[in-house]
C-alpha positions, 0 to 999 in steps of 0.5 A: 123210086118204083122200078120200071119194068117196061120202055116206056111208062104208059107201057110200064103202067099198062102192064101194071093194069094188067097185072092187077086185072089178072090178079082180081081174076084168078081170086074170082075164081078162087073166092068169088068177087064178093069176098075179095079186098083191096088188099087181097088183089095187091098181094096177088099182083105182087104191089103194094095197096098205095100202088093198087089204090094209083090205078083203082080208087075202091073196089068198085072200080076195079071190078068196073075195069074187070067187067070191061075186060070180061065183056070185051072177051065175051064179045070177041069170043061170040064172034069168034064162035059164032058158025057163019050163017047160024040161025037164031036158034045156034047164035042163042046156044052160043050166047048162053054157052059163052055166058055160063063159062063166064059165070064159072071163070068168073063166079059173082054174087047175083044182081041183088048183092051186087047192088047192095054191095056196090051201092045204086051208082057203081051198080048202073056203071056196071050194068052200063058196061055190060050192056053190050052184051044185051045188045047182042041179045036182042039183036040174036031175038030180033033176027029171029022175030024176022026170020020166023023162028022166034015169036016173042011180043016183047024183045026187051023182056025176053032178053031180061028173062033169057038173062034171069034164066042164065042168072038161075043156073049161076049156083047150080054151076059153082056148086057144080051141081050141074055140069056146064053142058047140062046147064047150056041144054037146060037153058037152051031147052027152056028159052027156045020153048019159051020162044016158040022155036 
């Protein structure tokens, strides 16, 4: 019989999710998501993999689960770090600021091996999770649209090329190439030009 290390066993199995969910983050920084296995993530959490395998079916779920974290970090960050009354321009320079430090806490293959990986299915799980995200985008790029700063005829495509452009600095930053300050001015640079701002 397991050993419950909790008073409850929602709180026992919480703490066990949360457990696996650290583990799987600290082997992204350390190996990249790509090269991780099932069996990588239960040593790390210190269970077994028939433990893993109760909260996780494959690895696609765990980094559905891990991505859900992620994305509810970003969020409450940006939040956090938005200055009150910031325009467009500053709202932007967060947003790409907190995405390159996501990419170097948690590097992951680009869009393409991802899916390859995943298959077509896990794949638009994982875009659906990270949708809030570019929800934030485009809310940054209408709020300029309306206010005059931005000029953009198309505030779908520019969020889909603002996340290319931050996508392009991924090996840059991991091979550390650029520092993560060259990399926000470089994006920032571009996207503002891009935008007319």
């Amino acid at each position: 019989m397991p050993r419950i290390s909790a008073a409850t066993i929602g709180e026992h199995r919480a703490q066990t999710r949360d457990r696996i969910l650290q583990a799987f983050s600290r082997l992204s920084r350390d190996q990249g998501i790509d090269t991780i296995s099932m069996t990588d993530v239960a040593s790390e959490a210190g269970i077994t993999r028939t433990v893993l395998y109760n909260y996780f079916p494959d690895k696609a779920a765990l980094l559905l689960a891990f991505t859900e974290r992620v994305t509810h970090y970003f969020i409450e960050s940006y939040g956090r770090e938005l200055p009150e009354h910031a325009s467009p321009a500053e709202r932007l320079r967060v947003f790409v600021r907190l995405q390159l430090a996501g990419l170097l806490a948690h590097p992951h293959p680009g869009p393409a091996d991802l899916s390859a990986a995943l298959g077509p299915d896990a794949y638009q799980r994982l875009a659906d999770h990270v949708a809030p995200m570019q929800r934030i985008l485009t809310g940054i790029i209408d709020s300029g649209v309306a206010s005059g700063d931005f000029r953009t005829p198309d505030v779908a495509a520019a969020a889909r090329m603002i996340i290319a452009v931050l996508g392009a600095e991924r090996v840059p930053l991991l091979s550390g190439t650029v520092t993560p300050q060259e990399a926000e001015e470089t994006v920032c640079g571009f996207v503002l030009r891009g935008l007319g701002a």
